[in-house]
C-alpha positions as CSV (number, residue, x, y, z in Angstrom):
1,X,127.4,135.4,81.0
2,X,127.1,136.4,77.7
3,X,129.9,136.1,74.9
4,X,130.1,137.8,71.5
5,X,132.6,136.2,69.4
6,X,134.2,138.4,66.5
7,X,136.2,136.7,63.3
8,X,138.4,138.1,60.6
9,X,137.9,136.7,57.4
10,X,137.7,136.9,54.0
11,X,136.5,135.8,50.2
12,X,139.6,133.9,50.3
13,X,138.9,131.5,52.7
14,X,135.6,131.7,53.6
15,X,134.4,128.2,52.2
16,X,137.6,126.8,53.7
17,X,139.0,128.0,57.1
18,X,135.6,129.7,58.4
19,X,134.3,126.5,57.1
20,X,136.3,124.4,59.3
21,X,136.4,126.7,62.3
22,X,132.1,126.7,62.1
23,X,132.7,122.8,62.3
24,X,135.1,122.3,65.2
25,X,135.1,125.7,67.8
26,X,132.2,127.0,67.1
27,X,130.5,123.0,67.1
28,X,128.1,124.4,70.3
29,X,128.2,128.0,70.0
30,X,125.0,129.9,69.3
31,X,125.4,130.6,65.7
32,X,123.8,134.5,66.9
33,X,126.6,135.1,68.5
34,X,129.3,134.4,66.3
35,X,130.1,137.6,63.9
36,X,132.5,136.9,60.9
37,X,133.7,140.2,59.7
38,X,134.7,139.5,55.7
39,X,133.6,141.1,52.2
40,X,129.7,140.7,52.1
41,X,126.9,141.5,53.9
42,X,124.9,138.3,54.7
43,X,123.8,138.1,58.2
44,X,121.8,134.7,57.9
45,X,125.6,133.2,57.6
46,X,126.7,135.5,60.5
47,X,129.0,137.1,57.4
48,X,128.9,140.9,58.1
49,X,130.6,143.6,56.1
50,X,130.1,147.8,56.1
51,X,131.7,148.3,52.9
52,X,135.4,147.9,53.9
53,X,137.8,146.4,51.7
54,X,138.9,142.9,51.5
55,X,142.7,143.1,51.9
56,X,145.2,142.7,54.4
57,X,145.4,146.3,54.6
58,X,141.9,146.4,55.4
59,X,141.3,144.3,58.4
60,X,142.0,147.8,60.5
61,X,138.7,149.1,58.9
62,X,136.7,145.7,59.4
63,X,137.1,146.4,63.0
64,X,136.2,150.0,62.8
65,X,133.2,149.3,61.0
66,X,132.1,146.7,63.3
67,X,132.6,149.1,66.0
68,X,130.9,151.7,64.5
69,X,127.9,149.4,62.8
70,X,127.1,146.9,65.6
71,X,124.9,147.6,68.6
72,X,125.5,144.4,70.6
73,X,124.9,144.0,74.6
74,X,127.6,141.1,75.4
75,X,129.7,140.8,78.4
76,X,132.5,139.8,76.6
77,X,133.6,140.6,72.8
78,X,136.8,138.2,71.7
79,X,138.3,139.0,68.3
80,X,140.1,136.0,66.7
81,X,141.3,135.5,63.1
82,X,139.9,132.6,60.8
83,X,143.4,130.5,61.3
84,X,143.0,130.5,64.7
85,X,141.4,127.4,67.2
86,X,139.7,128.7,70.3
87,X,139.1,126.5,73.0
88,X,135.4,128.1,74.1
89,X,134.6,125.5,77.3
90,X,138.1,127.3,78.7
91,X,137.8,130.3,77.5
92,X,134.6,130.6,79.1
93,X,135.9,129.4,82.4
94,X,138.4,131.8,82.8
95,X,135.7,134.9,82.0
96,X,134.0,133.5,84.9
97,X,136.6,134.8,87.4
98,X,136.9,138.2,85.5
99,X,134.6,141.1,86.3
100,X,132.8,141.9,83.0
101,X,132.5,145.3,84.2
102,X,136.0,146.3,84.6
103,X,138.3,148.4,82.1
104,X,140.0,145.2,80.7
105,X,141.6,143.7,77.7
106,X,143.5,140.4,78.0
107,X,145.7,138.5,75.1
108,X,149.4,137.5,74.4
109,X,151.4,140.7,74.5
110,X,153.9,141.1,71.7
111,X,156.5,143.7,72.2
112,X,158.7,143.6,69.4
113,X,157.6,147.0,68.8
114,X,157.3,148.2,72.2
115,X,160.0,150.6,72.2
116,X,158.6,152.9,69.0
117,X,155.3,154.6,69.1
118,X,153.0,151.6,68.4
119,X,153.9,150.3,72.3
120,X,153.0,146.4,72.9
121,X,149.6,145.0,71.8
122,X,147.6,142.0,72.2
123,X,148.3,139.3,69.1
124,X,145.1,139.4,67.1
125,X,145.2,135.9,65.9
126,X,145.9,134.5,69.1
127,X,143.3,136.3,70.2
128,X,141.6,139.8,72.4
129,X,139.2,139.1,74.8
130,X,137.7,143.1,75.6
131,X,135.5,143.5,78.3
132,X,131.7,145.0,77.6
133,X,133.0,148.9,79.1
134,X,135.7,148.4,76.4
135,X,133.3,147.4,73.6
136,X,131.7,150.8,74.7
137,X,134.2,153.2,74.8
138,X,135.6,151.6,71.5
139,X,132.3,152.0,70.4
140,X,131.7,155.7,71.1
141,X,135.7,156.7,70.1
142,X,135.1,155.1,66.5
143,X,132.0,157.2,66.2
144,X,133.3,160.4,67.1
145,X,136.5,160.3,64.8
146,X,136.6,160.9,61.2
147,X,137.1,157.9,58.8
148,X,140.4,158.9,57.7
149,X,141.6,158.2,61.3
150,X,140.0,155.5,62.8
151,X,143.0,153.8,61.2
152,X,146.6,154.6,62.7
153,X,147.9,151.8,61.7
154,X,148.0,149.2,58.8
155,X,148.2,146.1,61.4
156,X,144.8,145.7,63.5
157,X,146.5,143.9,66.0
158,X,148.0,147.5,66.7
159,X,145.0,149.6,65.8
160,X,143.2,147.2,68.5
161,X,146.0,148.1,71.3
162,X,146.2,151.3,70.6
163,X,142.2,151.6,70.7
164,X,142.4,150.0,74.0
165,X,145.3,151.7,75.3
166,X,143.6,155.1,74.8
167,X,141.2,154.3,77.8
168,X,141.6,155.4,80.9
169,X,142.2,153.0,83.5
170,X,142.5,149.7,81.3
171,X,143.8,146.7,82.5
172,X,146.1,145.7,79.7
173,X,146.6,141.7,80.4
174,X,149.0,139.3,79.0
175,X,148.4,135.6,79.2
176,X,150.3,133.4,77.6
177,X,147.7,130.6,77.3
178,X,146.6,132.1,74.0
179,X,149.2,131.0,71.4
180,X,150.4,132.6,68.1
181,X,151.4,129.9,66.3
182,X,149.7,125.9,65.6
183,X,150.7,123.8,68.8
184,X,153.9,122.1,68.4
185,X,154.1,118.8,70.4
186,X,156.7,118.6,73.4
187,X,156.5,122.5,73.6
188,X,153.3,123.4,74.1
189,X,150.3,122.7,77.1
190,X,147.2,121.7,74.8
191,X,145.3,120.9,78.5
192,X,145.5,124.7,79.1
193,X,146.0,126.1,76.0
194,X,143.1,128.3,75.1
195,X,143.9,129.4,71.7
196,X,146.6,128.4,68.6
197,X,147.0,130.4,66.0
198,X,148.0,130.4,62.3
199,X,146.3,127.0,61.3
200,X,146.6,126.1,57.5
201,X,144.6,123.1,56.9
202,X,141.6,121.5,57.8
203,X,144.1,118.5,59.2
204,X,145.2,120.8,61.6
205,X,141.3,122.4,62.8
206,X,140.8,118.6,64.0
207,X,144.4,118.1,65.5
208,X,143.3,120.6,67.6
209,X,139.6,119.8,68.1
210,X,140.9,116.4,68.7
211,X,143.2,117.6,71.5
212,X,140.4,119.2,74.1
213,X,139.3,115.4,74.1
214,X,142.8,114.4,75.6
């Protein structure tokens, strides 16, 4: 099984929360299959960027560029944020009873815009987990599409749900094991927690490093 592993960043915080993410979550992961998507071009740092901007406003476009740009042959693709910890060893055990091969796309669902055009979507930061027929049909939709409108939205948590949505056939999963906020203690599983999200110091990276060792 083969896992492709797909970060937002930027200039910002690359020498601090990308930093401390490559030390803790990504400890024993490949360093070829780790992708951060940020402002520069430098693949020998697995930083990769198509010319899209490097503001908030732009994190739809990083992800339609890497669609667009990347020719990758993974079984799974998951798409996490730079303030977000990612438990890999469980992540990697729940892919193995998933069919890689199926329509699917699993994260937390928000729906606090459900009921407008947008619909629910997966939480970026807490993380999407897309299947390799996904990746594909993503792939070939971004291609196809002018620039001006691979875009429909400024959020890419939406654009991503609404990529996904568009596919025939999906299986749109929620799971609530991939958090959007840091773990809070008393309220939150860390033994099968498989993501937290919105982590602002390194203090935090090894609270929750330190946790899978619990």
């Amino acid at each position: 099984m083969r896992v492709a592993y797909i970060i937002l960043t930027c200039k910002a915080y690359w020498n601090t929360r990308a930093v401390w993410q490559k030390q803790t979550v990504f400890e024993y992961v490949p360093p070829e299959d780790i992708y951060y998507l940020g402002h520069d071009m430098k693949p020998e740092e697995r930083l990769f960027s198509w010319g899209a901007g490097d503001d908030y406003y732009s994190l739809p476009y990083k992800f339609a560029d890497f669609f667009k740009y990347s020719q990758l042959n993974y079984d799974w693709y998951v798409f996490i944020d730079d303030d977000t910890y990612l438990y890999v060893d469980r992540l990697l055990h729940r892919l193995t009873r998933l069919d890689p091969t199926s329509m699917y796309m699993e994260g937390h669902v928000l729906t606090h815009v459900a009921h407008t055009e947008w619909g629910a979507y997966h939480s970026g930061g807490a993380g999407t987990v897309l299947s390799r027929p996904v990746y594909l049909h993503i792939q070939r939709m971004l291609r196809n599409i002018p620039y001006e409108y691979r875009s429909p939205h400024w959020c890419a948590d939406i654009c991503m749900g609404l990529w996904g949505k568009s596919i025939p056939g999906i299986q749109f999963i929620h799971c609530s094991d991939y958090h959007t906020d840091m773990y809070k203690e008393g309220e939150d599983d860390h033994h099968t927690a498989i993501t937290f999200h919105h982590l602002k110091t390194e203090e935090e990276y090894r609270i929750c490093h330190n946790l899978s060792q619990n």
